[in-house]
C-alpha atoms as a printed R data frame, in Angstrom:
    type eleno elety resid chain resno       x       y       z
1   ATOM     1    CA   UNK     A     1  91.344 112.341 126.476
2   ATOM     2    CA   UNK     A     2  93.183 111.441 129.588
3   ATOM     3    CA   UNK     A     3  93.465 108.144 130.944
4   ATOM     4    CA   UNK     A     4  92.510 106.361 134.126
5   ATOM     5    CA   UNK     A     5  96.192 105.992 136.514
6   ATOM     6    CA   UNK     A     6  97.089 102.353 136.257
7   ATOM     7    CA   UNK     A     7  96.695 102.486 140.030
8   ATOM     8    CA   UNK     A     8  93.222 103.196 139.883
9   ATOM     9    CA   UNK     A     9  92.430 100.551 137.384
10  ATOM    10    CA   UNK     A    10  94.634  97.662 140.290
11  ATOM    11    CA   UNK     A    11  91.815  98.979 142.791
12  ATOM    12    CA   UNK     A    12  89.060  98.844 140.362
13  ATOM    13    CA   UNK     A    13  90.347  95.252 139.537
14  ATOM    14    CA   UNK     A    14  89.553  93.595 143.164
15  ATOM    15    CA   UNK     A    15  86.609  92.747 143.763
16  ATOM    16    CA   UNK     A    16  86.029  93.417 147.084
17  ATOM    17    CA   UNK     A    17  88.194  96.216 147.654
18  ATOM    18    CA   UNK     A    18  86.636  98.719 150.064
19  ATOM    19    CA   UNK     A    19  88.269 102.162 148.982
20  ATOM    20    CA   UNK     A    20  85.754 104.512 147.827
21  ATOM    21    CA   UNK     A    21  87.103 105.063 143.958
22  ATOM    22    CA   UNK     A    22  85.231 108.796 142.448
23  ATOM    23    CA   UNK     A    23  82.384 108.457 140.201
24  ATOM    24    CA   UNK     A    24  83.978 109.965 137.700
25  ATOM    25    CA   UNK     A    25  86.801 107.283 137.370
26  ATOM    26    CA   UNK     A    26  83.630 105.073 136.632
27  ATOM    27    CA   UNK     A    27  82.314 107.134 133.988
28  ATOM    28    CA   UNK     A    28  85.281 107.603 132.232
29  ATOM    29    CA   UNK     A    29  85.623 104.260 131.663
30  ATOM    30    CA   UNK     A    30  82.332 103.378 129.941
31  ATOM    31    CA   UNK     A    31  83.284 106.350 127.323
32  ATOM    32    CA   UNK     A    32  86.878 104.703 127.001
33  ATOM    33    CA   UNK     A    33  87.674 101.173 125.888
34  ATOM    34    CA   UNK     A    34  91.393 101.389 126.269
35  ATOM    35    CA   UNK     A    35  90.891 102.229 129.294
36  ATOM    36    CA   UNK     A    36  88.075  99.282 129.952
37  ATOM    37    CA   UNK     A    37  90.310  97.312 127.830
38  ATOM    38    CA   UNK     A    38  92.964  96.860 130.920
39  ATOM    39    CA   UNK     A    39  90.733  96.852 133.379
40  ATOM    40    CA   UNK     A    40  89.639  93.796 132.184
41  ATOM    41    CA   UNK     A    41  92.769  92.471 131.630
42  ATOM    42    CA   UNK     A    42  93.631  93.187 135.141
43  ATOM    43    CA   UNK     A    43  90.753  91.522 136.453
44  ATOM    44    CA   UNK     A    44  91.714  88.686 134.558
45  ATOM    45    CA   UNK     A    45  95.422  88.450 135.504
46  ATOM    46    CA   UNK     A    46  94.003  88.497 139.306
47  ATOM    47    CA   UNK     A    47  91.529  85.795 138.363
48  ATOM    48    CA   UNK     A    48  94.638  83.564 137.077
49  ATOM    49    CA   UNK     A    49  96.495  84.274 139.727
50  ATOM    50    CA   UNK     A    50  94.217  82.836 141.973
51  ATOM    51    CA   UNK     A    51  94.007  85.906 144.151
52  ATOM    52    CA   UNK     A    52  92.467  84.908 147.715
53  ATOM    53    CA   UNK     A    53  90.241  87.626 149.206
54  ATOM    54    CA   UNK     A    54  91.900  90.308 151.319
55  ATOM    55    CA   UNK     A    55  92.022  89.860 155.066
56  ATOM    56    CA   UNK     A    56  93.055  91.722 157.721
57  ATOM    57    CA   UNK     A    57  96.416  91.617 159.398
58  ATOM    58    CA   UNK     A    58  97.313  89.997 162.592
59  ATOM    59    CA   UNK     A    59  97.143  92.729 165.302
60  ATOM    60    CA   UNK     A    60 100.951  94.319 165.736
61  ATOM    61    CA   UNK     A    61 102.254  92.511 162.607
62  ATOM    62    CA   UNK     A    62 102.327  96.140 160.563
63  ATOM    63    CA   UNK     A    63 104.608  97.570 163.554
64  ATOM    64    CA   UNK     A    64 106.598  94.416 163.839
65  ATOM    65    CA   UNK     A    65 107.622  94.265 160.117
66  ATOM    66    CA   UNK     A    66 108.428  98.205 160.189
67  ATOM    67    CA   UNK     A    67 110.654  97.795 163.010
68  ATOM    68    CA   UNK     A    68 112.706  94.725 161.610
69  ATOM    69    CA   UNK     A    69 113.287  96.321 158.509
70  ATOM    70    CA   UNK     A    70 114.498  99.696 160.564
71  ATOM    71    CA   UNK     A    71 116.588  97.612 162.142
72  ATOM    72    CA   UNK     A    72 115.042  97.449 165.117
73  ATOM    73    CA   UNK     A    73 114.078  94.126 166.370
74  ATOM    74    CA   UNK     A    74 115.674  92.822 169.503
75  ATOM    75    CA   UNK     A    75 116.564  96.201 170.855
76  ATOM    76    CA   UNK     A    76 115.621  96.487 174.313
77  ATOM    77    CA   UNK     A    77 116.449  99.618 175.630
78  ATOM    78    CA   UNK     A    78 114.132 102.430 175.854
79  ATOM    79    CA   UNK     A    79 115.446 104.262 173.499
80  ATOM    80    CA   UNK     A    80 115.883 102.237 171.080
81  ATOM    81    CA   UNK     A    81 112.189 101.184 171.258
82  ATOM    82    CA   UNK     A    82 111.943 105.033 170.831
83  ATOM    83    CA   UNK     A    83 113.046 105.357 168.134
84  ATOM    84    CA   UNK     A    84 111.019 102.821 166.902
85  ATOM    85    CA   UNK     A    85 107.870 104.070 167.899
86  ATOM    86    CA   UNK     A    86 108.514 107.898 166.332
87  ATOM    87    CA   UNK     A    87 109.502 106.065 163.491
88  ATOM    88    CA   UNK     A    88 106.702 104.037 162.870
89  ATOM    89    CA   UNK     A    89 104.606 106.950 163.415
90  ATOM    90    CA   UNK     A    90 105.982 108.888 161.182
91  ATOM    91    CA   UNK     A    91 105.824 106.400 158.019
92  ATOM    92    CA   UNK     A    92 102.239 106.243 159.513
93  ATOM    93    CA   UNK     A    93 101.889 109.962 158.617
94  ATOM    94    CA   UNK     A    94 102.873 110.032 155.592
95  ATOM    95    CA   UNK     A    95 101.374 107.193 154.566
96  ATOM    96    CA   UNK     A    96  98.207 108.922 155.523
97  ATOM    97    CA   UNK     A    97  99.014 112.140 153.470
98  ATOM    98    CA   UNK     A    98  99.169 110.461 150.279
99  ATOM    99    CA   UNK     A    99  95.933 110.153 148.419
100 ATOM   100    CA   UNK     A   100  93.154 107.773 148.702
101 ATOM   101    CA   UNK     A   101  94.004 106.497 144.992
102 ATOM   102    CA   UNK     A   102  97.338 105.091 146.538
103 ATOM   103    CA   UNK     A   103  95.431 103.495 149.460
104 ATOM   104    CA   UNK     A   104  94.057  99.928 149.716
105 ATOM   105    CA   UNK     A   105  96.199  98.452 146.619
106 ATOM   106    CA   UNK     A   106  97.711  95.143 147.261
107 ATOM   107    CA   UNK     A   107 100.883  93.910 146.579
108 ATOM   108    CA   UNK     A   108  99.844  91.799 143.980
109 ATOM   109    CA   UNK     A   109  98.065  94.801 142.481
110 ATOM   110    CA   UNK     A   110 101.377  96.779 142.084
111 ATOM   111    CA   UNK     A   111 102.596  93.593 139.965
112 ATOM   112    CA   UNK     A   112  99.624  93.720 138.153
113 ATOM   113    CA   UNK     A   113 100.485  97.438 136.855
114 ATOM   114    CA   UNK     A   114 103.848  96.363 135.766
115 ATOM   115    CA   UNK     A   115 102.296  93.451 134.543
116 ATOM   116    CA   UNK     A   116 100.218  95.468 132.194
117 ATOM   117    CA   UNK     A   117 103.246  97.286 131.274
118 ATOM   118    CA   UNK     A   118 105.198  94.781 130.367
119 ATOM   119    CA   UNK     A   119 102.029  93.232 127.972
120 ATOM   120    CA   UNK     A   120 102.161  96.297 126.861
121 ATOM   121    CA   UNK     A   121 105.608  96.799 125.633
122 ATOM   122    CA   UNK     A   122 105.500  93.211 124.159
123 ATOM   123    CA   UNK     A   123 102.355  94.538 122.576
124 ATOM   124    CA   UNK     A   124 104.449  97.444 121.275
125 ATOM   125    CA   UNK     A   125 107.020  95.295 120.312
126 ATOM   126    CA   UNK     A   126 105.586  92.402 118.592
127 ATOM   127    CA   UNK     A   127 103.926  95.365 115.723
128 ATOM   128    CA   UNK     A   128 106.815  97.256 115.244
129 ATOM   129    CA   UNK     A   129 108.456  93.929 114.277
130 ATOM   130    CA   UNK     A   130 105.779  92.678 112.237
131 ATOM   131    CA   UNK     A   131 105.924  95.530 110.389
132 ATOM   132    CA   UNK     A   132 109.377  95.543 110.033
133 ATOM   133    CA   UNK     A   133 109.445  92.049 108.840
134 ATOM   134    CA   UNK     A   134 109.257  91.155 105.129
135 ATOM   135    CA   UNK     A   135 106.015  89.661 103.580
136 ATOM   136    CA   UNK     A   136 108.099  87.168 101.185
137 ATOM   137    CA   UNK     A   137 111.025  85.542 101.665
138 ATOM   138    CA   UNK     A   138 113.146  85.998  98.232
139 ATOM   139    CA   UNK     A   139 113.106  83.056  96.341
140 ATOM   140    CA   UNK     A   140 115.656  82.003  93.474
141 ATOM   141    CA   UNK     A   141 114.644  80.736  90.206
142 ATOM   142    CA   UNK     A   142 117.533  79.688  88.600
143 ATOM   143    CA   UNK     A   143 121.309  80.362  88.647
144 ATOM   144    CA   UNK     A   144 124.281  80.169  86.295
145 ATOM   145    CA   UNK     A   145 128.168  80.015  86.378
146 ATOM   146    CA   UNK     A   146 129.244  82.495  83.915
147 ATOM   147    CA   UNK     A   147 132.242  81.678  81.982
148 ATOM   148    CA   UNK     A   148 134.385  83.196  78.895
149 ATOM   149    CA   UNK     A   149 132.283  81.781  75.473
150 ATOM   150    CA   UNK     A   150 135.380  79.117  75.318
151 ATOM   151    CA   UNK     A   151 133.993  78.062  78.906
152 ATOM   152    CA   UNK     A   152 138.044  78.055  79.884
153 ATOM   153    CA   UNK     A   153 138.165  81.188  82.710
154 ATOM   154    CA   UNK     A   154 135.296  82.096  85.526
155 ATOM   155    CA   UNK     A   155 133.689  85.523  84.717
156 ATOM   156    CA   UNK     A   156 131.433  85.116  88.165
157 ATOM   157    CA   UNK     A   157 127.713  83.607  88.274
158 ATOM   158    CA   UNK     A   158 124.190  85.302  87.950
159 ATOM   159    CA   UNK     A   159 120.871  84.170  89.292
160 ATOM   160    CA   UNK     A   160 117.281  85.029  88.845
161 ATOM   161    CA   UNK     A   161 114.930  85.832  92.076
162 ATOM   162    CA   UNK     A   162 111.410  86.309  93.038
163 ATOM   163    CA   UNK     A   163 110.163  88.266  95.558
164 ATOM   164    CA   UNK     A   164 106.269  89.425  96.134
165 ATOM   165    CA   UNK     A   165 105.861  88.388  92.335
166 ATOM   166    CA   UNK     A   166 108.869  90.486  91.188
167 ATOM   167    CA   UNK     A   167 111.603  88.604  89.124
168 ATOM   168    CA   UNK     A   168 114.491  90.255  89.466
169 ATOM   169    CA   UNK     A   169 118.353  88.965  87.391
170 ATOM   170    CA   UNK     A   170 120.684  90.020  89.619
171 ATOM   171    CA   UNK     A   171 124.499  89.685  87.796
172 ATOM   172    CA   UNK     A   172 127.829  89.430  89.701
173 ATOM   173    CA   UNK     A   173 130.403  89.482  87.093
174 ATOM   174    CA   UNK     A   174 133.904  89.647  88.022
175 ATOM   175    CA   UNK     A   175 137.397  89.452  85.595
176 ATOM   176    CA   UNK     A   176 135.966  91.561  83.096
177 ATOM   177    CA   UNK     A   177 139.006  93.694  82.829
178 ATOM   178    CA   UNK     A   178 139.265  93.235  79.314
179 ATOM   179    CA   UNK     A   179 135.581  95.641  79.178
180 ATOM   180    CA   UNK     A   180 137.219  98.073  81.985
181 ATOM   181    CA   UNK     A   181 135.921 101.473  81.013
182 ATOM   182    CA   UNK     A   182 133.674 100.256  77.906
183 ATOM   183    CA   UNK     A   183 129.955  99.566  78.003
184 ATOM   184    CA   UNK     A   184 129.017  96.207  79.182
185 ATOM   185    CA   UNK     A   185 125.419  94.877  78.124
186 ATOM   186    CA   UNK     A   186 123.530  91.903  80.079
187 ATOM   187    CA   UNK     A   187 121.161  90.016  77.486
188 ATOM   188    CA   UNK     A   188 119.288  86.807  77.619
189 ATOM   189    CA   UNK     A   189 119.865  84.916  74.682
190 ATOM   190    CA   UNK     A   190 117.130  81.822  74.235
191 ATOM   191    CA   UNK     A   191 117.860  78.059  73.819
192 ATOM   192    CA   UNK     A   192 116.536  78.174  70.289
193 ATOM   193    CA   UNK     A   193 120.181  80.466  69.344
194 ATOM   194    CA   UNK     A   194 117.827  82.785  67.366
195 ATOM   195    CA   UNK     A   195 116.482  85.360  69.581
196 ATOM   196    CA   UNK     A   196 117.458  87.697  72.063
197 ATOM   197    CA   UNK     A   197 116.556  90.995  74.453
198 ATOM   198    CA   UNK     A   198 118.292  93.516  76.403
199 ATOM   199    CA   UNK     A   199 118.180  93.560  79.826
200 ATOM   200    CA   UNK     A   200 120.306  96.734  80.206
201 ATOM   201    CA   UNK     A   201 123.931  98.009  81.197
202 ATOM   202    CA   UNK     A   202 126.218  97.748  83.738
203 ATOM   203    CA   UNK     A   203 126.117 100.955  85.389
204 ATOM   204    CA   UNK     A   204 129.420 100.783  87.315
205 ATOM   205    CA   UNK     A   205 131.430  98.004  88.431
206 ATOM   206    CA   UNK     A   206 130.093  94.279  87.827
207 ATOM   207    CA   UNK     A   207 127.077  94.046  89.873
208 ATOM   208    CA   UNK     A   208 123.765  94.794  88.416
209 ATOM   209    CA   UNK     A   209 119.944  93.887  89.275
210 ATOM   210    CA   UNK     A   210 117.306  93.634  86.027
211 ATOM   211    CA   UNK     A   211 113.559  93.547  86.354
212 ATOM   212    CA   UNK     A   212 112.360  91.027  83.647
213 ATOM   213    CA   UNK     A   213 109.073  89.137  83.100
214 ATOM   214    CA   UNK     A   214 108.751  85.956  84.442
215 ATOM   215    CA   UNK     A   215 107.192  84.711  81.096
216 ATOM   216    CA   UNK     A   216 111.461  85.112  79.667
217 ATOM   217    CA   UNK     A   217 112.308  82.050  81.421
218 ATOM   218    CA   UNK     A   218 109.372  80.017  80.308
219 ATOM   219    CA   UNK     A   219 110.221  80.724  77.076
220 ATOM   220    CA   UNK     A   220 113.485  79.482  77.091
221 ATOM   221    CA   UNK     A   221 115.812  83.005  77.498
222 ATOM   222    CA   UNK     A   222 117.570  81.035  80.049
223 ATOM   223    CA   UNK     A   223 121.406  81.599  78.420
224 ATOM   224    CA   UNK     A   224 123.182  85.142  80.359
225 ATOM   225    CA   UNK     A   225 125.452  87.109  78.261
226 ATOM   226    CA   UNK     A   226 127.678  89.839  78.841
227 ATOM   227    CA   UNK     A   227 129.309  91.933  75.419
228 ATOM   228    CA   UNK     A   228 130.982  94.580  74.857
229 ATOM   229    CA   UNK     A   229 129.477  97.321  73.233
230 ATOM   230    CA   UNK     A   230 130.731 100.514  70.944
231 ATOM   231    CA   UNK     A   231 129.237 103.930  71.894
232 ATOM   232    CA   UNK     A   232 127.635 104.474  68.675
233 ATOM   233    CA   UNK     A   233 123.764 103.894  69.073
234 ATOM   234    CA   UNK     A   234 123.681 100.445  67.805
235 ATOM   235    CA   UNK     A   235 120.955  98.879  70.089
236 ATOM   236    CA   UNK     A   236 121.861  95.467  68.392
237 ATOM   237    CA   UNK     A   237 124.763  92.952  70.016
238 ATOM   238    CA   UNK     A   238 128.207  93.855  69.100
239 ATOM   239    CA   UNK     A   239 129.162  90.251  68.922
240 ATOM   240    CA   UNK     A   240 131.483  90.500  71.576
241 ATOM   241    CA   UNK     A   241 130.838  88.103  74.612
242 ATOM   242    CA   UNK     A   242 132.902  88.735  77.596
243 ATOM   243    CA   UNK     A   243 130.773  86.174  79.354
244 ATOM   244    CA   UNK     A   244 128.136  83.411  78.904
245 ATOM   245    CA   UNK     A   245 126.376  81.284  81.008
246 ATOM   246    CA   UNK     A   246 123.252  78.614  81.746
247 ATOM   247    CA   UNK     A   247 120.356  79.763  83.875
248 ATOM   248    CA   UNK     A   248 119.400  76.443  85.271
């Protein structure tokens, strides 16, 4: 379905305009709501404006205005007034050629179409950003500064995070050189020193994100490790720490 020119909808708007607008412009809009939508909008921006009712020019002021702005004014010779004249006329013509959609529109209608516009674009705007914006902000847990098991050298920090009810361990290891090229295992080891579970590997480098249950924590897997582990199918810790540290 088409839609009603914003012009139209500006005449529509006053109140006491006097241009003849076709039925059919009417009748669209009582099978379209956008379209009723703005008109009511416009009606309202004119209402807030405080828009005066229309009244006719002085007599001569059109002409006047015309001929200042051609450059006109204070010209005395015939000519000049001339050129004035044919001038005038001719705006006057093509003015009248246009059609009578484009007739009888303020100039505070015309800002009311870019008016709607620009409501519109903010409209626009405003869900496209919404939508791009995230529903939760991320929100850490806990955090830990890991260290060698001797607690002498850094080995980097790790921290747990929640976001839309997804805990997530996110590891950034770093002077693990000794485990270059050999699989590295994250595990949370619990206060009590007598259990443990896999979180996974490494894959490359010493970054690494883990889904866990937030249940771990409350339970007291709260201690990060990092080993070293043999290729042989051993799912059990090697014994081998490279790096330890407190989630707290």
């Amino acid at each position: 379905m088409s839609h009603v020119d914003i012009e139209d909808l500006a005449v529509l708007a006053l109140d006491d305009a006097t241009t003849e607008v076709p039925d059919h412009l009417r009748e669209h809009l009582l099978d379209c709501a956008d379209c009723a939508a703005l008109l009511a909008s416009l009606a309202d921006v004119r209402r807030l404006a405080g828009a005066e009712p229309l009244v006719a020019p002085p007599a001569g002021l059109r002409e006047r205005v015309l001929a200042e702005a051609l450059g006109d004014v204070g010209e005395s010779d015939p000519e000049s007034s001339t050129r004035a004249t044919r001038s005038t006329d001719d705006l006057e013509e093509r003015r009248e050629a246009r059609s009578v959609r484009r007739r009888g529109i303020p100039l505070w209608a015309a800002g009311l179409a870019a008016a709607a516009a620009l409501v519109v674009g903010v409209g626009v705007g405003n869900v496209i950003s919404e939508e791009a914006a995230p529903t939760d902000e991320v929100e850490v847990l806990a955090s830990a500064e890991l260290t060698t098991v001797e607690g002498s050298d850094p080995r980097g920090g790790a921290r747990v995070e929640e976001s839309d009810g997804v805990v997530t361990v996110h590891v950034e290891a770093s002077s693990l050189e000794e485990a270059e090229d050999q699989l590295r295992e994250v595990w949370l080891l619990n206060l009590d020193g007598t259990r443990m579970v896999s979180l996974g590997f490494l894959a490359s480098g010493d970054e690494g994100d883990f889904e866990v249950p937030a249940r771990l924590l409350e339970e007291g897997y709260r201690i990060l490790d990092i080993s070293v582990e043999p290729d042989d199918g051993d799912p059990t810790h090697s014994g081998v720490s490279v790096a330890r540290g407190e989630l707290v």
